[in-house]
C-alpha positions as CSV (number, residue, x, y, z in Angstrom):
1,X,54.7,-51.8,-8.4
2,X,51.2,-52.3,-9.0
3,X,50.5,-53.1,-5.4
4,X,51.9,-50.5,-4.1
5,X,49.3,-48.7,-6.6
6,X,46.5,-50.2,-5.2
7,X,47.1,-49.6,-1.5
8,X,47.9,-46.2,-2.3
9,X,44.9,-45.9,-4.4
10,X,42.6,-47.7,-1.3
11,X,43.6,-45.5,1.3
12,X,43.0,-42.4,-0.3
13,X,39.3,-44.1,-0.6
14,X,39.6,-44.9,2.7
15,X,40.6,-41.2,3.7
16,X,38.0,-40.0,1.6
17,X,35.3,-41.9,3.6
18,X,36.6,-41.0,6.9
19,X,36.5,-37.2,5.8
20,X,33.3,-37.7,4.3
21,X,31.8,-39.4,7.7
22,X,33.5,-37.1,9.9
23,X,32.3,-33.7,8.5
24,X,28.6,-35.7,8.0
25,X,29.0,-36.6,11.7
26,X,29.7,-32.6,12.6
27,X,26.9,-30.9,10.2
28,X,24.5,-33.9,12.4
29,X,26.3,-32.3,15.7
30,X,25.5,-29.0,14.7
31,X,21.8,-29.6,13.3
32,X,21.6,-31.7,17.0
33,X,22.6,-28.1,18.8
34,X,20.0,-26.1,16.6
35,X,17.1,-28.0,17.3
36,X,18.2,-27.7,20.9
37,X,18.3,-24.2,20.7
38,X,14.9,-24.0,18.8
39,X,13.2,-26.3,21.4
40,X,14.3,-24.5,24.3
41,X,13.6,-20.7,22.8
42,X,9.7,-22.5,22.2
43,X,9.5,-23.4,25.8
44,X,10.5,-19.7,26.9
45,X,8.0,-18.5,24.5
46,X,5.1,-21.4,25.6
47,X,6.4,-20.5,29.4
48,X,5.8,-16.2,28.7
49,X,2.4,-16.8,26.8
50,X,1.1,-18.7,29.9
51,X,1.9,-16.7,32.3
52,X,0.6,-13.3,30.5
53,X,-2.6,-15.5,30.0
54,X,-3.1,-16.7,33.8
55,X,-3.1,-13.6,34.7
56,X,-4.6,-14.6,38.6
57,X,-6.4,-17.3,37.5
58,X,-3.6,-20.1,39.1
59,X,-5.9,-22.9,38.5
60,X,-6.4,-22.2,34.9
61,X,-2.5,-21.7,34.8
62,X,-2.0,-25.2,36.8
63,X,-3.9,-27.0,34.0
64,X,-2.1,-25.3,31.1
65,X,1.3,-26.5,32.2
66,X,-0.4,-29.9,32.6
67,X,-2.0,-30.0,29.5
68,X,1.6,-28.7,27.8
69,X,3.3,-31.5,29.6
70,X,1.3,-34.5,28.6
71,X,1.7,-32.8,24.9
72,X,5.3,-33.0,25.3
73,X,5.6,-36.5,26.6
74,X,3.3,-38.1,23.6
């Protein structure tokens, strides 16, 4: 009887950890898909700044996005 116990007893642990993993596995998911999100909105943002900022000036506008790339990449 006490076996039985025991087994019963370890996978309810066991259960416990896989809940426990799985919902700390979809709140990572989920923080994954935010910074996405946030990282993409920036470049829109970095993208619309430039471009008001070039105005004609295409040379100035060729070595922001260079500059914003090598930024990126370190």
């Amino acid at each position: 009887m006490e076996e039985e116990f025991d087994v019963s007893a370890f996978s309810a642990i066991n259960a416990l950890r896989r809940a426990t993993l799985k919902e700390r596995s979809v709140r990572e998911e989920e923080r994954r898909q935010i910074q996405a999100k946030i990282q993409a909105h920036a470049q829109v943002l970095r993208a619309a700044f430039t471009f008001q900022a070039s105005g004609n000036d295409t040379d100035a506008l060729k070595n922001k996005i260079k500059n914003d790339y090598k930024e990126e990449r370190e």
